[in-house]
C-alpha positions in Angstrom: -23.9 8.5 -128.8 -26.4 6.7 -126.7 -29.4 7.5 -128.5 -27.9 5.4 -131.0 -28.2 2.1 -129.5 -30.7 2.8 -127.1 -34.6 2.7 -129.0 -36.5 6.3 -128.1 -39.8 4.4 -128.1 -38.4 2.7 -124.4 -36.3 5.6 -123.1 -38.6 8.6 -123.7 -41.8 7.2 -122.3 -45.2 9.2 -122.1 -46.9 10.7 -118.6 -50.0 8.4 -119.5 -48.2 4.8 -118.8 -46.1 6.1 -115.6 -50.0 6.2 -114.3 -51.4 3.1 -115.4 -48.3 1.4 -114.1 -48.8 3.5 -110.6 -52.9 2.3 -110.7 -51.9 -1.4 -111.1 -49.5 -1.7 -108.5 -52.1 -0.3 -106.3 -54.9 -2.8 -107.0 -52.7 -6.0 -106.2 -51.3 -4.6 -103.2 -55.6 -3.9 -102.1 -56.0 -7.6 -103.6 -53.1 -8.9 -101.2 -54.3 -7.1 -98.1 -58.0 -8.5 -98.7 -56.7 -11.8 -98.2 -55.4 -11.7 -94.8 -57.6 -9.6 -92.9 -57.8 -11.8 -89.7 -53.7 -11.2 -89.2 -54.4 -8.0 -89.7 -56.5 -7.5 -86.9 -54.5 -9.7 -84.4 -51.5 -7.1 -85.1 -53.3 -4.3 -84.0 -55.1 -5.7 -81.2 -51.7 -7.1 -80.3 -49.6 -3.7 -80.1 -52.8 -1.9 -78.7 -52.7 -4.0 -75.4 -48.5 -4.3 -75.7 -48.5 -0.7 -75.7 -50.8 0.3 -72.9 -49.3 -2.8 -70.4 -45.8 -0.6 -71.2 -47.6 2.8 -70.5 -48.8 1.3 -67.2 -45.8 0.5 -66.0 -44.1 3.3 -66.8 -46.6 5.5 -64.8 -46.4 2.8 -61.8 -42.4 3.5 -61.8 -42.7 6.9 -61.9 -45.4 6.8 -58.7 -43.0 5.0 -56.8 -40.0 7.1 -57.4 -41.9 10.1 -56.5 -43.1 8.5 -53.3 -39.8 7.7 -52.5 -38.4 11.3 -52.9 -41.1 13.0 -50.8 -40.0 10.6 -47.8 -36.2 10.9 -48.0 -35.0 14.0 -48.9 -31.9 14.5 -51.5 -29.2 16.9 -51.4 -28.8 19.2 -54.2 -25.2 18.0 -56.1 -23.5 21.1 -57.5 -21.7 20.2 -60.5 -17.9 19.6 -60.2 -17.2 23.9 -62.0 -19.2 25.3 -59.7 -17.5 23.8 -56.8 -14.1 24.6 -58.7 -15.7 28.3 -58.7 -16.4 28.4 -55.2 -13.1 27.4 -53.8 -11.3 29.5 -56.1 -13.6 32.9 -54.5 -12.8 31.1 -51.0 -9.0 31.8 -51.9 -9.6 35.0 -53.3 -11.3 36.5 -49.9 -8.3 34.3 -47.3 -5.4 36.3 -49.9 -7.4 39.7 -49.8 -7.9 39.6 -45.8 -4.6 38.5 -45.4 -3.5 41.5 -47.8 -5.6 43.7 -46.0 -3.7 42.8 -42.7 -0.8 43.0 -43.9 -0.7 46.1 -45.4 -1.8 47.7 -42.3 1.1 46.3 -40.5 3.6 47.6 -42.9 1.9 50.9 -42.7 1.4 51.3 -39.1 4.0 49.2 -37.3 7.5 51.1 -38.3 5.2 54.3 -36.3 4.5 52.1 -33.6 8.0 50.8 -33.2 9.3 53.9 -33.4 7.2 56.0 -31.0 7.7 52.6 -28.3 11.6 53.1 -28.8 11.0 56.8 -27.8 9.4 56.3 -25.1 11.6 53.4 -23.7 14.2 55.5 -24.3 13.2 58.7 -22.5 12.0 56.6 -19.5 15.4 55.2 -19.5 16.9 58.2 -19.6 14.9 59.7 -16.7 15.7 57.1 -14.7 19.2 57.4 -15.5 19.1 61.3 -14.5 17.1 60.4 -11.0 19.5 58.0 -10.2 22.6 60.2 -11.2 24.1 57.6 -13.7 26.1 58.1 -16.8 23.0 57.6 -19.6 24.0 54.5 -21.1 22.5 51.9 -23.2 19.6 49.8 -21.4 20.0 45.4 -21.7 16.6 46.1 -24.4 18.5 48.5 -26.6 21.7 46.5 -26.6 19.8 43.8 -27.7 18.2 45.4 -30.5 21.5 47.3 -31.6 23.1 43.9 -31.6 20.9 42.1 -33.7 21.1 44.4 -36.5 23.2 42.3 -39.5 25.6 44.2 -39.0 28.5 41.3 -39.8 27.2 40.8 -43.1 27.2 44.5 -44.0 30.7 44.2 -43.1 31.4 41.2 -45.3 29.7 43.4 -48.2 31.6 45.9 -47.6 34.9 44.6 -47.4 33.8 42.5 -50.6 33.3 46.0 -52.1 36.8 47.5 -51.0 38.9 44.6 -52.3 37.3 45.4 -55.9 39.1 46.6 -58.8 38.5 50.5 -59.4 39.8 51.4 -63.2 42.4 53.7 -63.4 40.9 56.7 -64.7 38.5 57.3 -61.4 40.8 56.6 -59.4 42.1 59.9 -59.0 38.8 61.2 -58.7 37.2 58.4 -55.6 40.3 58.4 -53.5 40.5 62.3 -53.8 37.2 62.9 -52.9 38.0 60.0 -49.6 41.1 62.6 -48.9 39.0 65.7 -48.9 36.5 64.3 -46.7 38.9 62.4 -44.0 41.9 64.7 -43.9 43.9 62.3 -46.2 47.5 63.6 -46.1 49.0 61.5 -49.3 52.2 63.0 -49.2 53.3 61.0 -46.6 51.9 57.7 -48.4 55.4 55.8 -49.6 53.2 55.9 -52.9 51.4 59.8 -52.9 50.0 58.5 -57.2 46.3 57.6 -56.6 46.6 55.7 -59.7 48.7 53.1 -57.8 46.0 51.7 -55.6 43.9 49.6 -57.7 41.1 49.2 -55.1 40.1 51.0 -51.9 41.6 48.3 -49.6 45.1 48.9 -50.7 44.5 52.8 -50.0 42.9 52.0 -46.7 46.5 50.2 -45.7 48.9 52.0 -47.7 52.4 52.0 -46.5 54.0 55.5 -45.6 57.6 57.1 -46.6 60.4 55.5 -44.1 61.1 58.2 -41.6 57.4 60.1 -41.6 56.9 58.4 -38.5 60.3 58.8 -36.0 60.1 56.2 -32.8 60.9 57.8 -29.3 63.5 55.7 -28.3 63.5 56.9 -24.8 59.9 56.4 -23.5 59.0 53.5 -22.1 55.5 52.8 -24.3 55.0 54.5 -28.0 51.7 54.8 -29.8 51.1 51.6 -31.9 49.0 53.9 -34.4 47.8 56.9 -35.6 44.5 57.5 -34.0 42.7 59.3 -31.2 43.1 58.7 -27.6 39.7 57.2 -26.4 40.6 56.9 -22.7 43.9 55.5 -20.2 44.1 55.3 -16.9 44.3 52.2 -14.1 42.7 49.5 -13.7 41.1 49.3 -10.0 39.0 45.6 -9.2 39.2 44.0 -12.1 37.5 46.6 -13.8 38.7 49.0 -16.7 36.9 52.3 -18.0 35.9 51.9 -21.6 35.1 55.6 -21.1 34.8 57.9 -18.2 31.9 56.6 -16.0 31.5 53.7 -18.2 33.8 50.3 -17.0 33.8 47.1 -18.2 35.2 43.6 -16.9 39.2 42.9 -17.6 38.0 38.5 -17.3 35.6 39.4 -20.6 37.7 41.3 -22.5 41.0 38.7 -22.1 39.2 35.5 -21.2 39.8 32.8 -18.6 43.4 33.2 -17.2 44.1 29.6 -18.1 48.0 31.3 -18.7 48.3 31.3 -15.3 50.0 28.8 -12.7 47.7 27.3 -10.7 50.2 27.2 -8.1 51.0 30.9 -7.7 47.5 31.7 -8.1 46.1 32.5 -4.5 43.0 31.2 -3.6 40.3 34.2 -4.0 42.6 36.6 -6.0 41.4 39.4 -7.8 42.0 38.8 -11.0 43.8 41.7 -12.1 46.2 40.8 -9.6 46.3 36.8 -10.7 47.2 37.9 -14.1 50.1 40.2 -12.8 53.8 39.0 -12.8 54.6 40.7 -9.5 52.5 40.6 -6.9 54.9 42.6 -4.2 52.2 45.4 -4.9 55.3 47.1 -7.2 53.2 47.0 -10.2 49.8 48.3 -11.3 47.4 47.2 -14.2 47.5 50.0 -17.1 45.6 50.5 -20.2 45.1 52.8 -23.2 42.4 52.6 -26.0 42.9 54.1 -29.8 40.4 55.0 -32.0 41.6 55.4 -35.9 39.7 57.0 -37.8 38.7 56.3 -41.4 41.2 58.7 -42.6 44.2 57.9 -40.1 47.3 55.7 -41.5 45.3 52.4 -41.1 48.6 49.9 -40.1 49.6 49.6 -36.4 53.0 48.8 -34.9 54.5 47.3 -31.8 54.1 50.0 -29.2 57.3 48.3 -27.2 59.7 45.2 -27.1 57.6 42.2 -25.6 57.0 38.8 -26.2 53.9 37.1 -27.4 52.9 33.7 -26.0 49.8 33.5 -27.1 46.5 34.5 -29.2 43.4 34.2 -28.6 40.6 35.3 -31.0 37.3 36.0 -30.2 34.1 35.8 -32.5 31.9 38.5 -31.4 29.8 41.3 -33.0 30.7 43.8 -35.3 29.3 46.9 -33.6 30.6 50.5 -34.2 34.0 51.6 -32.4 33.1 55.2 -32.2 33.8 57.6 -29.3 29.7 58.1 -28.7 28.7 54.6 -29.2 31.6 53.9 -27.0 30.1 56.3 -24.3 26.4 54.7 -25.3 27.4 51.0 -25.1 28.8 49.4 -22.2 31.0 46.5 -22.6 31.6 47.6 -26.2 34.7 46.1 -26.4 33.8 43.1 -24.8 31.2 42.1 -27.2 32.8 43.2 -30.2 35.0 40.7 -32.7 38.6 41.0 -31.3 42.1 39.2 -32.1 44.2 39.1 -28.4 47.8 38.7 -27.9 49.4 37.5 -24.2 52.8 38.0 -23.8 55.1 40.0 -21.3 57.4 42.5 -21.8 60.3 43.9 -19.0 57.7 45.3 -16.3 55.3 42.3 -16.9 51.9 41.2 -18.4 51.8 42.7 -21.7 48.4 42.7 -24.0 48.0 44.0 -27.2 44.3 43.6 -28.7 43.2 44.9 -32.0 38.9 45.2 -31.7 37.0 44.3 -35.0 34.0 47.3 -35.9 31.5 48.1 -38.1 32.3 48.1 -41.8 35.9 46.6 -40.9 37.0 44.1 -44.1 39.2 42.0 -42.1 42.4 42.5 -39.7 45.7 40.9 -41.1 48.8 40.3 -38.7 52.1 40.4 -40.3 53.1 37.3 -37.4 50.1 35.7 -37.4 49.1 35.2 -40.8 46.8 32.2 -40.6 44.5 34.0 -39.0 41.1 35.0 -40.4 38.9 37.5 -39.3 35.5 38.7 -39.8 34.2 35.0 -41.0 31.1 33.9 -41.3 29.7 32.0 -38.3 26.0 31.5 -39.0 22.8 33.6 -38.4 23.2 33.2 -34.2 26.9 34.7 -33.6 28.5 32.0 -31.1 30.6 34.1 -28.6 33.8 31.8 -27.9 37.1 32.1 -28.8 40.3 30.2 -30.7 43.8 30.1 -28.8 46.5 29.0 -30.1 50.4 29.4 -28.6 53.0 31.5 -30.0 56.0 30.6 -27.7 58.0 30.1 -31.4 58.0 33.3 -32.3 60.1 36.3 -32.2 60.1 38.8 -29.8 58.8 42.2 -31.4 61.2 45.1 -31.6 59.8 48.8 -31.2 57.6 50.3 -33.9 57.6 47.0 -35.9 54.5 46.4 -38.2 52.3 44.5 -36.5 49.6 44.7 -38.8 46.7 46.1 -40.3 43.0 47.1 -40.7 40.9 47.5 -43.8 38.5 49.7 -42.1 39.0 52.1 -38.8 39.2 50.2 -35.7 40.7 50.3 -32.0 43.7 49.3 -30.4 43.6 48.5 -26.4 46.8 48.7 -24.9 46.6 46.4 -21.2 50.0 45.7 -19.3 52.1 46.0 -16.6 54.3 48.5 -15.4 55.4 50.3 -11.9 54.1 52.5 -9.6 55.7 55.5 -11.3 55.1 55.3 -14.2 52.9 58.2 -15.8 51.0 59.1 -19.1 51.8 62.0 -20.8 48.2 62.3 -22.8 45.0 63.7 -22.7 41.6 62.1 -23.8 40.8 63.0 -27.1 44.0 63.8 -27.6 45.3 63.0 -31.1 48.3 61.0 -31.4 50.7 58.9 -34.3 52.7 55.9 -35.0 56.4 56.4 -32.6 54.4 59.4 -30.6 55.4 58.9 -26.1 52.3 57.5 -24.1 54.0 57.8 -20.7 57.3 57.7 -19.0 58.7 56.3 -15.4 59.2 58.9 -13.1 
């Protein structure tokens, strides 16, 4: 539709005028230059010299910068990633070595801690035989055995035996604990295994009234079912844990603060301080328990007495049995134990049940607001809690007393004549209502 308004003549031109047009434009722009030719010249005289005063001092700049970095030397800047780089390789080698060393500890030092327990160990025990001593447990292996976390493998554990166990295995765990530990449940009050819903209630089942018969006539009944560790006197304030190993009577009970200052001689032995009679009438006795993991687990009131007062003391948690007992001196002493100060007809009565390894807790049927085997920090603190029972009943014979979750020990310390005799052996196996001794 453009061709229409638009004439061809003007819109398709020819080749030929496009050049005569060029060829014009060209001679008045010579015409025009022809006419100035003085301004011409000025202009490139003028930015010939501008340009070579620029040039000059351009070159007399860089001279001078030159000179200046022959006479101070510059240090080399790394860029910011290679620096970056090189700390990061720095790292790399400190973590490596530090691998490397540590690596080689965990390989080598168990060996070397274990061949430098041997031979303390054998060194001690020559020394024991040269000096004809029992071979007992040096202050450096005492130390090491105590600081094993022993507590909190107690806490686990009794965390573990106050689960729930589902009915249908239960027949099958706590038969399986019978086998192994002699278990008579016949003479459970409850012989179903499906009636103890966790380990802890079969640890301190309750047995069938009469099983256990109280000798009415002796003097001092077994508190438990258990093994007899050791008996005998005490001579110098001292007691036998085991024979040939004696600990102190003032560690195991404390400081006789019980005691009237006023009868109290000045000097006294303390076994004798903490004695009612002192007419020489009397002697110090004592007897030490051991239940086992499969013995009836509740202990009873050996005789009639009367508590006054408890003391408990928060100490380790070390293993009760017969060889570490024989190993450790002072066992006792050290260990966790709940105390209880009282007298019965003869005199000074004690009745102490001693915490152990893998032991829940104790429970006391008159004492119930006492806790046992709490946590008291990383660094055991060795003191004790007193507290008077003078309100309390007295305790009949064979009365519950209470109870352990775990095997344990009894120690049985008191007063009673000249005459009077035990009628056990050591490792002699005894239960609850069994004679200990009689009065000649």
């Amino acid at each position: 539709m453009v061709s229409y308004f638009i004439p061809r003549g003007r819109f398709l031109m020819k080749a030929g005028n496009w050049r005569q047009v060029h060829q014009k434009h060209q001679q008045q722009s010579q015409q025009q230059a022809g006419k100035w030719p003085l301004i011409k010249n000025f202009r490139q005289s003028f930015s010939q010299k501008a340009g070579a005063n620029i040039n000059q001092t351009d070159a007399k700049v860089e001279n001078l910068i030159k000179s200046n970095t022959l006479h101070k030397p510059q240090t080399p800047r790394t860029p910011p990633s290679v620096q970056a780089k090189r700390q990061q390789d720095l790292q790399k080698q400190r973590l490596s070595a530090f691998l490397r060393w540590t690596g080689f500890l965990l390989k080598f030092a168990p060996v070397g801690i274990c061949v430098f327990g041997a031979i303390e160990w054998q060194l001690h025990k020559q020394n024991a035989v040269k000096e004809q001593i029992p071979h007992t447990a040096s202050h450096f292996q005492a130390k090491i055995y105590c600081s094993l976390p022993l507590r909190l493998l107690s806490r686990a554990w009794g965390w573990l035996a106050a689960c729930q166990i589902p009915e249908n295995f239960r027949p099958y765990i706590y038969g399986w604990y019978s086998n192994a530990f002699n278990v008579n449940i016949e003479e459970a009050l409850y012989p179903d295994y499906k009636h103890y819903r966790s380990l802890s209630e079969f640890f301190t089942r309750p047995l069938k009234d009469g099983v256990r018969p109280i000798d009415e006539k002796s003097p001092l009944v077994s508190p438990a079912d258990g093994k007899i560790l050791h008996f005998g006197t005490a001579s110098k304030s001292l007691i036998e844990q085991v024979k040939g190993v004696d600990y102190s009577i003032q560690d195991f009970l404390g400081p006789a603060s019980w005691v009237d200052n006023k009868t109290a001689a000045e000097g006294e032995d303390y076994a004798d301080m903490i004695k009612h009679k002192r007419d020489g009438s009397t002697t110090l006795y004592q007897c030490v328990i051991y239940l086992a993991p499969g013995d009836y687990h509740r202990f009873h009131s050996p005789t009639e007495w009367q508590a006054v007062l408890r003391r408990h003391f928060t100490g380790e948690l070390l293993s009760v049995n017969p060889k570490v007992a024989t190993w450790l001196p002072g066992l006792f002493c050290l260990n966790e134990r709940a105390l209880y100060l009282g007298q019965w007809k003869h005199g000074f009565f004690s009745y102490t049940a001693v915490g152990a390894t893998n032991v829940g807790s104790m429970e006391f049927v008159m004492d119930k607001q006492l806790k046992t085997n709490r946590w008291v920090g990383w660094k055991n603190q060795r003191g004790y809690e007193e507290l008077a029972l003078s309100d309390k009943p007295k305790l009949k014979k064979g009365e519950l007393v209470g109870l352990f979750n775990m095997g344990s020990t009894i120690v049985l310390l008191f007063e009673a004549p000249t005459n009077f005799k035990f009628n056990i052996e050591a490792g002699q196996k005894v239960k609850v209502g069994q004679p200990l001794g009689y009065l000649e």
